[in-house]
C-alpha positions in Angstrom: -138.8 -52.2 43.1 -138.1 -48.9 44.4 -136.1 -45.7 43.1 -133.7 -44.8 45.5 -131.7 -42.0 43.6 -133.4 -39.2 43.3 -134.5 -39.8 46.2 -138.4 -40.4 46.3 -140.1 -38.5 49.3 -139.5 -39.8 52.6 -137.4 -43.3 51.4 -135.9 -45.1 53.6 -133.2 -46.0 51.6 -132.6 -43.6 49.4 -129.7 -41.7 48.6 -128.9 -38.1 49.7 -132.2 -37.4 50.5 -133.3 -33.9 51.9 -134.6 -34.1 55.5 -138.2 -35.0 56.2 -140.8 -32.3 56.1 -142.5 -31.4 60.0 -144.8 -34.0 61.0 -144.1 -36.8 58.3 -141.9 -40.0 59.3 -139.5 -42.0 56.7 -141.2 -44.7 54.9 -139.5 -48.5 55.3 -141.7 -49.7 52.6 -141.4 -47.3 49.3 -141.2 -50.7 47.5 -144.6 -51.5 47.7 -147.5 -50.9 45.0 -150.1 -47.9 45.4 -153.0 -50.1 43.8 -152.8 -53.9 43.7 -155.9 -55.9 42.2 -157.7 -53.0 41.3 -157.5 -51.2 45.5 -156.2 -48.4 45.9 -153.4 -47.9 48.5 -152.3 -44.6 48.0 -152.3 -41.5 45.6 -150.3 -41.5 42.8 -147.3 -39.9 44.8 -147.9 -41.8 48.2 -147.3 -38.5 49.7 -148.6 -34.9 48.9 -146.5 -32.8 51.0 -143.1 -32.6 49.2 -139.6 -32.4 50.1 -138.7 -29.2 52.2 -135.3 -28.8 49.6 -135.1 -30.8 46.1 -133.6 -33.9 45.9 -131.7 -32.9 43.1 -131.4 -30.2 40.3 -130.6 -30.7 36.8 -130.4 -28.3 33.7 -132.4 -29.3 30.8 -131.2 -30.9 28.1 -128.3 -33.1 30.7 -128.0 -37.0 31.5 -130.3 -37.5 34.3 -130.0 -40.7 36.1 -132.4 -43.2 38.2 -131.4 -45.6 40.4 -133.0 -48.2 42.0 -132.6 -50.5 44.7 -130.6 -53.6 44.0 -132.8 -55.8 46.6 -136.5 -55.6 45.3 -138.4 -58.1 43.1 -138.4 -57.4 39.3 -141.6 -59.7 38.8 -140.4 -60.3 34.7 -140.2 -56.6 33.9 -143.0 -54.9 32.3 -143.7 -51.0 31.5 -141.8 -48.3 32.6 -142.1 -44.5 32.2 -140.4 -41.3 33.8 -142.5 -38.3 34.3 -142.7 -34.7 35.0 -145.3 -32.8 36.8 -145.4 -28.9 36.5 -149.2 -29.2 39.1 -147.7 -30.5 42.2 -148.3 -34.4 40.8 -151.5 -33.7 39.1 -150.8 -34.4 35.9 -147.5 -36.0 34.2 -146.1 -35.9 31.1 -143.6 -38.6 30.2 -140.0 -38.0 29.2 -138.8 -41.6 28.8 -140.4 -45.2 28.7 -138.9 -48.8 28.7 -141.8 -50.5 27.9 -142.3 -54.7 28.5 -138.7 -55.2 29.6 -138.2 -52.6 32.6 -135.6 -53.5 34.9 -133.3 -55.8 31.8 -131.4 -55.3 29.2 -131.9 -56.7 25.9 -129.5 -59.6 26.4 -131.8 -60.1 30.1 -129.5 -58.8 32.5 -130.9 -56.9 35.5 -130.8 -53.3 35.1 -131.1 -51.2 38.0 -129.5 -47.9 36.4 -131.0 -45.8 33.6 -129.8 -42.8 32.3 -131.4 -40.8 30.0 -131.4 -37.3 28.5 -133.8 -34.6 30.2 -135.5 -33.2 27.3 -133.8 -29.1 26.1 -137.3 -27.9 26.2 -138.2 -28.9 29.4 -139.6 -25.6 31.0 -137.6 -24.5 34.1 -139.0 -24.6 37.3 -138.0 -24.6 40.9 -140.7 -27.2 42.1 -141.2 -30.1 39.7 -142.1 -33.8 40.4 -140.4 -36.5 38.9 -142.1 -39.5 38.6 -141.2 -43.4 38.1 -143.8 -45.7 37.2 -144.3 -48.8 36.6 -146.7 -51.9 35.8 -145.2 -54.9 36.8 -145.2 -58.4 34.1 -145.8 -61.1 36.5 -147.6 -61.0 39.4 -150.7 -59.2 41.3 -151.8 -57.1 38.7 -150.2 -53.9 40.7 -149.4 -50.3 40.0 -145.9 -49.1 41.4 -144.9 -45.2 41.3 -142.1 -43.1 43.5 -142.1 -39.6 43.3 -138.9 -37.2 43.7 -138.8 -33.2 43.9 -136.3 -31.5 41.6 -135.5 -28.9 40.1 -134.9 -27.3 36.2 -132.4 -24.8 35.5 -131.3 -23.4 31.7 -134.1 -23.9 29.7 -136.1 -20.7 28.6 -138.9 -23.0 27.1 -142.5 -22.3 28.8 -143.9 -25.6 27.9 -143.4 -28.9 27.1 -145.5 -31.3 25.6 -145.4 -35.3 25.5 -147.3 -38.6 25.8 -149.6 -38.2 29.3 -148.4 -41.0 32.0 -150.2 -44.6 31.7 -152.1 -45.4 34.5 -153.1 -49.1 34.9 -154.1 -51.4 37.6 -155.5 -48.3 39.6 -159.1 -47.6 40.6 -160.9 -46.0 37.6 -158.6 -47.0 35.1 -157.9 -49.8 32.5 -156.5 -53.2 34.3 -153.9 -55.4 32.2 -153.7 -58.9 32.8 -150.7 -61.0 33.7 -148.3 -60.8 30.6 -147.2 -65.1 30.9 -144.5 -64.1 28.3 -146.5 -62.2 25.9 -144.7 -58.4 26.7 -146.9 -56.7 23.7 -150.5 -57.1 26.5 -151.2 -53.2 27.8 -148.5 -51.1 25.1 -151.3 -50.0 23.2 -152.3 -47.9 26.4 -148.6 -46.6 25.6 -149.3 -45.6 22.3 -152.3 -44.6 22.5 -151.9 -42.0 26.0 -152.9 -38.4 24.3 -150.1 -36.1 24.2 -150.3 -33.1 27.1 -149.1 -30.0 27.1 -147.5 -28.7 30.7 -146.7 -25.0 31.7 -144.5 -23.8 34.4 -146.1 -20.3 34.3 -149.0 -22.0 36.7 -150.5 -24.4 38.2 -153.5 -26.3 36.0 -152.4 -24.7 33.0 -152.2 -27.5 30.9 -154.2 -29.1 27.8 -154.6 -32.7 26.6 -155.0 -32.8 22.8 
């Protein structure tokens, strides 16, 4: 699966996307895990350099939306979150989840739409990273993410704090087996991700409690 809206940096097939930074080429195959079977691919946002102009900007507190692409492989669903990043996708702290059933709704139709409310107290910034990730029910055990520039507007909050993104099926980190139906294997990583405090005054100023 692959977010196409915002668009991630440098998708090929997502929508109203800035234009590419100097140097960097579009990527045809944003769909594709960063770790699978414990090797790592890629860093958590593929790429570091970010967009040259955000893909989009939202005031806190709004309906945000995330689309994804209609053609990819849901393998069963599995656990979803949405993320911030006030470090230049260093560290994330999560603003929504759809844990074990990512991708259907609760009467199993495919979902390729969320929308969601962007927390009020979300700290604005003009360079944050929004994050999707995901690890995926059936399958290689795999770790997907797809990272978008934004920015925040209308909050006068300087910090936020929230749940710190799971990271599974990733070098260095827990791996979760194949669910085969049971959707409960890997949520108490969920519950259990410390909560994180994130500043847009600066860089690295952040705590995990």
């Amino acid at each position: 699966m692959e977010l196409i809206k915002p668009c991630p940096r440098y998708n090929a097939n997502g929508i109203d996307c800035p234009q590419l930074p100097p140097g960097e080429t579009i990527d045809w195959n944003e769909n594709a895990p960063i770790a699978s079977n414990g090797v790592k691919l890629q860093p958590l946002c593929k790429y570091e350099t970010p967009w040259p102009t955000p893909a989009a900007s939202w005031t806190a507190g709004q309906t945000i939306s995330a689309q994804f692409s209609t053609h990819g492989s849901p393998h069963n669903g599995g656990h979803c979150e949405w993320s911030l990043s006030y470090d230049q996708g260093q560290t994330f702290v999560v603003i929504h989840r759809r844990l074990s059933h990512c991708f259907y709704d609760d009467s199993g139709n495919l979902v390729t739409n969320y929308n969601f409310t962007l927390p009020a107290d979300v700290p604005s910034s003009d360079s944050v990273v929004f994050a999707w990730s995901w690890v995926n029910a059936m399958g290689n055990r795999e770790f997907y993410t797809n990272c978008a520039d934004v920015t925040i507007t209308g909050s006068t909050s300087t910090s936020f704090t929230g749940p710190q993104m799971t990271i599974l099926n990733y070098p260095g980190y827990p791996t979760v087996p194949e669910f085969e139906g049971n959707y409960s294997v890997g949520l108490s990583y969920y519950e259990d991700a410390p909560q994180i405090t994130v500043r847009a005054s600066a860089y690295n100023s952040m705590h995990i409690q």
